[in-house]
C-alpha positions in Angstrom: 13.8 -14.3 -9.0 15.2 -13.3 -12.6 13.7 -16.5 -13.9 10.2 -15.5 -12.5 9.9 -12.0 -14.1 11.9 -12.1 -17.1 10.6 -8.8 -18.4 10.4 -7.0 -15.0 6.3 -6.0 -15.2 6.2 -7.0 -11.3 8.7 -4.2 -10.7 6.0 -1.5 -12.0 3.2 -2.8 -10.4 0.4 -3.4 -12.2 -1.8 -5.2 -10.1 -3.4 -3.7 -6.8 -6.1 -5.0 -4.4 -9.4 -3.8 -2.6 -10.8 -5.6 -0.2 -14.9 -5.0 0.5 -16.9 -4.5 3.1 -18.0 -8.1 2.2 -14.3 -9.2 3.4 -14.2 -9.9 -0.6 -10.7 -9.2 -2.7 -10.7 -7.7 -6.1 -7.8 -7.2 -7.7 -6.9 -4.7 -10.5 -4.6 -4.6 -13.0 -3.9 -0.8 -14.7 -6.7 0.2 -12.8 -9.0 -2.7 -14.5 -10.9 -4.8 -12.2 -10.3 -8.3 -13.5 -11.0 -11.0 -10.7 -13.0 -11.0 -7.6 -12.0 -13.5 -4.9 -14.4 -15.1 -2.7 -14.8 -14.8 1.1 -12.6 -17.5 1.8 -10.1 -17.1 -1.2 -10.1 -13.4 0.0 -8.9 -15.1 3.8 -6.1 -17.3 2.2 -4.9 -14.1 0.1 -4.7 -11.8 3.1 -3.0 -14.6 5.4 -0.4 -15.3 2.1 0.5 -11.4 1.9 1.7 -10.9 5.3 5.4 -9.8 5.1 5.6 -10.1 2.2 7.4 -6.8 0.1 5.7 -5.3 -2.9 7.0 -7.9 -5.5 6.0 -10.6 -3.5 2.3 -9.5 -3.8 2.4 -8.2 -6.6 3.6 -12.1 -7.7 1.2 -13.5 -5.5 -1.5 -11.4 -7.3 -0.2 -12.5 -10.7 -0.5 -16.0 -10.1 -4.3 -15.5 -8.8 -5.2 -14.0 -12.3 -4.0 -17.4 -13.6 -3.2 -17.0 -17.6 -4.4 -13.5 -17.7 -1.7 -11.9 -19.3 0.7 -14.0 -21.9 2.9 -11.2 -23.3 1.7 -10.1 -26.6 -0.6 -7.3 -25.5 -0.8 -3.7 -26.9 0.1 -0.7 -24.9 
């Protein structure tokens, strides 16, 4: 998995999740919303996250904000 995180940003996770009354998923990043998921996005999430440990959702959650983040952000 050293391959995957180079930097180790999924170790101090970044991203969380809320999930709506609406059965919709928005996810966060520092406390930044940055994507909602739709209805059935939101299912496929959910049904993707079960078992998995806390870097596995938090890569999961990474890939569903697609080319959010590329490196070269201030802190």
């Amino acid at each position: 998995m050293g391959e995957i995180d180079k930097r180790d940003r999924l170790k101090e996770s970044p991203f969380s999740y809320k999930i709506t009354k609406a059965n919709k998923v928005m996810i966060y990043w520092d406390n930044r919303m940055i994507k909602t998921l739709s209805e059935k996005e939101s299912k496929k999430f959910l049904s993707n996250i079960e078992g998995k440990d806390e870097f596995g959702i938090q890569l999961i959650l990474a890939k569903l904000t697609g080319n959010f983040k590329r490196g070269n952000e201030r802190k």
